[in-house]
C-alpha positions as CSV (number, residue, x, y, z in Angstrom):
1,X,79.7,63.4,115.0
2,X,81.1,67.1,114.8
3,X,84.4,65.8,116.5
4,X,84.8,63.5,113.8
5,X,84.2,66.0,111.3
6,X,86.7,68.3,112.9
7,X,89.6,65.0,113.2
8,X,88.6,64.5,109.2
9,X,89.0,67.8,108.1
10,X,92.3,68.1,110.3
11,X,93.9,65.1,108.3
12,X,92.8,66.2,105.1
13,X,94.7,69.7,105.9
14,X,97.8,68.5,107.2
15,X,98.2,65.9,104.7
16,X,97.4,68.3,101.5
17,X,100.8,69.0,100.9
18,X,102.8,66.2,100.5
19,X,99.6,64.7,98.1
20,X,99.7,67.5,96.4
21,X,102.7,68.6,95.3
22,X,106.4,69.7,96.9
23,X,105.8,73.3,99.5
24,X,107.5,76.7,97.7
25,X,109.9,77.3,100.1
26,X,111.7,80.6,100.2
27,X,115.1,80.5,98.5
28,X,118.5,80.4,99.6
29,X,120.8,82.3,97.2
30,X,124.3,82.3,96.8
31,X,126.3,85.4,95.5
32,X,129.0,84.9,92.9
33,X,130.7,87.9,94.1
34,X,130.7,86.6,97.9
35,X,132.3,83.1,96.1
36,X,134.9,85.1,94.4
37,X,135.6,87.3,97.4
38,X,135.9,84.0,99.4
39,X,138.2,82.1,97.2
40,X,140.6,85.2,96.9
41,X,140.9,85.9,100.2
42,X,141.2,81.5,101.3
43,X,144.7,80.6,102.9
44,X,144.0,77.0,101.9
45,X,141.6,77.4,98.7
46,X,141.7,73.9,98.4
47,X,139.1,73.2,101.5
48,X,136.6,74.8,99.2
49,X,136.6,72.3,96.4
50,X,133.1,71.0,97.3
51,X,131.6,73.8,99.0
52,X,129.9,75.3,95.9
53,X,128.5,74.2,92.7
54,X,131.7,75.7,90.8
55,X,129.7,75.0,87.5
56,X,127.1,77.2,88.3
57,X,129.6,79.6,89.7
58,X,131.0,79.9,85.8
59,X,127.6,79.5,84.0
60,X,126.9,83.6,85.5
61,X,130.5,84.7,84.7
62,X,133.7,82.7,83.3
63,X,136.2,85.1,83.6
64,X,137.4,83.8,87.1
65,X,137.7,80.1,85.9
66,X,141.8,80.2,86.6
67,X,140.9,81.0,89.8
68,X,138.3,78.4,90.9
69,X,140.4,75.8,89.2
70,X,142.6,76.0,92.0
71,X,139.9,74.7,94.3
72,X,140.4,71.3,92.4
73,X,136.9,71.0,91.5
74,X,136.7,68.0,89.4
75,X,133.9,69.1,87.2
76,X,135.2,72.6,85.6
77,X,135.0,71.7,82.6
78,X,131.4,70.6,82.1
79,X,130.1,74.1,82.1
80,X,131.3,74.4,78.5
81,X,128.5,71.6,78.3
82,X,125.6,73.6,79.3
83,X,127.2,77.7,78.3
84,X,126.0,76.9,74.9
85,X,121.9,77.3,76.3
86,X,123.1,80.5,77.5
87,X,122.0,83.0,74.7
88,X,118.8,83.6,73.6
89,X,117.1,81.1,71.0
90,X,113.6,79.7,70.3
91,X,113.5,77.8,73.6
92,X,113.9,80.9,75.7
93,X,110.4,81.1,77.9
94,X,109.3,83.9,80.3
95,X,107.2,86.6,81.6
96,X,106.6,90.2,82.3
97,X,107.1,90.9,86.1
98,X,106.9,94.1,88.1
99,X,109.9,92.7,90.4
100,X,113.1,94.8,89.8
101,X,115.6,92.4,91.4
102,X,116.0,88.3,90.5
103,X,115.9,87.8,94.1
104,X,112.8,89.0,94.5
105,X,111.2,86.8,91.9
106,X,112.3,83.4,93.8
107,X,111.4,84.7,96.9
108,X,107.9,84.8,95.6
109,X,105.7,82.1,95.6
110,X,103.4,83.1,92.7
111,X,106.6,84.0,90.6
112,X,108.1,80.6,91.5
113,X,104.7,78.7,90.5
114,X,104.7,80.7,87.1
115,X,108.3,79.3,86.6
116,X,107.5,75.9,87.4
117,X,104.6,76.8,84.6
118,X,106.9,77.8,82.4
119,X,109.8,75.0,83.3
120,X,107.2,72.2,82.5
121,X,109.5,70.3,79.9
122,X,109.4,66.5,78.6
123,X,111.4,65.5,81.9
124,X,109.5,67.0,84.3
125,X,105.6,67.0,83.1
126,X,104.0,66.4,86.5
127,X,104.0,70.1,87.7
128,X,103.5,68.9,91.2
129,X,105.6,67.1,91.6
130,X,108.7,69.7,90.6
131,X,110.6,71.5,93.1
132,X,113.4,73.6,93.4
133,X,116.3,72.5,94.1
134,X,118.4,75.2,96.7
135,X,120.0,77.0,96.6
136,X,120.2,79.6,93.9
137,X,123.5,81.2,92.0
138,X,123.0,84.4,91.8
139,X,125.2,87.8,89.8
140,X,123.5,90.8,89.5
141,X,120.1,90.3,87.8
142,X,121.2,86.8,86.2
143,X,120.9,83.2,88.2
144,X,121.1,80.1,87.6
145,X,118.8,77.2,89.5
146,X,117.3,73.7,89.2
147,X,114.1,72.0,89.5
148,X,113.6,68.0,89.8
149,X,111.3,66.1,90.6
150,X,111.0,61.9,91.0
151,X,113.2,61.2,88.1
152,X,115.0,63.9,86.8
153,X,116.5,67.3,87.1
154,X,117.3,70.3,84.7
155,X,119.1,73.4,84.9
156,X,117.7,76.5,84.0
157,X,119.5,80.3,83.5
158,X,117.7,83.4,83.6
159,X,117.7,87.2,83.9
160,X,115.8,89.9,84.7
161,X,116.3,92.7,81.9
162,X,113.5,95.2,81.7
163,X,110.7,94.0,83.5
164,X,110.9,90.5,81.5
165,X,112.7,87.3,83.1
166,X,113.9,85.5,80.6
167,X,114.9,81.8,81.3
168,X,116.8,79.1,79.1
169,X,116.8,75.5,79.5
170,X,120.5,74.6,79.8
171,X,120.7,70.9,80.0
172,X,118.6,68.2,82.0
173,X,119.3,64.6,83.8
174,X,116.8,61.5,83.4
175,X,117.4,58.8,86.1
């Protein structure tokens, strides 16, 4: 009888996950300054068309958009789609957080659940069921990152300015 118990109570663990919800796994980031570094320094910038999400590159910092053009990304353009989320309005969400650095924050797993808290939005209403979507863009204090889930996927900015991260909804996709 106990080693049924036991065999039960085994299953039930290992299965918990993927019943409830997608695991917080720790983030990968990339660093727009790294990017930039790389694509001055390429002999053949053109290999590195599709190595990085060039959108997400230009939604932290614009001002190299000449440059990453030359990659022949085929999508530049559409970050002039989501830039306009970029400043503060009435859908900007957050919270106060000890955490000095942005990294820090997605590398936490109750920061990252108090995101997904916060993310909940019309396309993605089954918290666990959301994940995040890796890896992260990251310049200075500021990222931008993704969650999906079954159906969709939206695009979030935020920074870290005095103890508050702040994050705006930038645009979304239904499938």
């Amino acid at each position: 009888m106990k080693k049924y118990l036991l065999l039960i109570l085994i299953t039930l663990i290992t299965f918990q996950l993927p019943i409830f919800g997608q695991p917080l796994n720790k983030s990968s980031f990339i660093i727009y300054e790294e990017v930039i570094n790389e694509l001055k320094s390429a002999k053949n910038i053109s290999q590195l068309e599709n190595k990085y999400d060039y959108v997400f590159i230009l939604l932290l910092d614009s001002t190299n958009i000449d440059l990453i053009k030359k990659t022949g990304y085929p999508y530049i353009d559409e970050f002039r789609n989501y830039a306009a989320g970029l400043g503060l309005s009435k859908q900007t969400i957050g919270f106060v957080t000890e955490k000095q650095d942005i990294r820090e924050i997605f590398n936490d797993e109750n920061s990252l659940k108090r995101i997904l808290a916060c993310t909940k939005t019309n396309n993605s209403p089954d918290i666990p069921m959301t994940k995040f979507d890796c890896p992260i863009y990251i310049k200075g204090n500021t990222a931008v990152f993704e969650t999906s889930g079954p159906t969709w996927t939206d695009t979030y900015y935020a920074r870290l300015e005095k103890g508050i991260l702040q994050i705006n909804w930038l645009g979304g996709i239904i499938e």
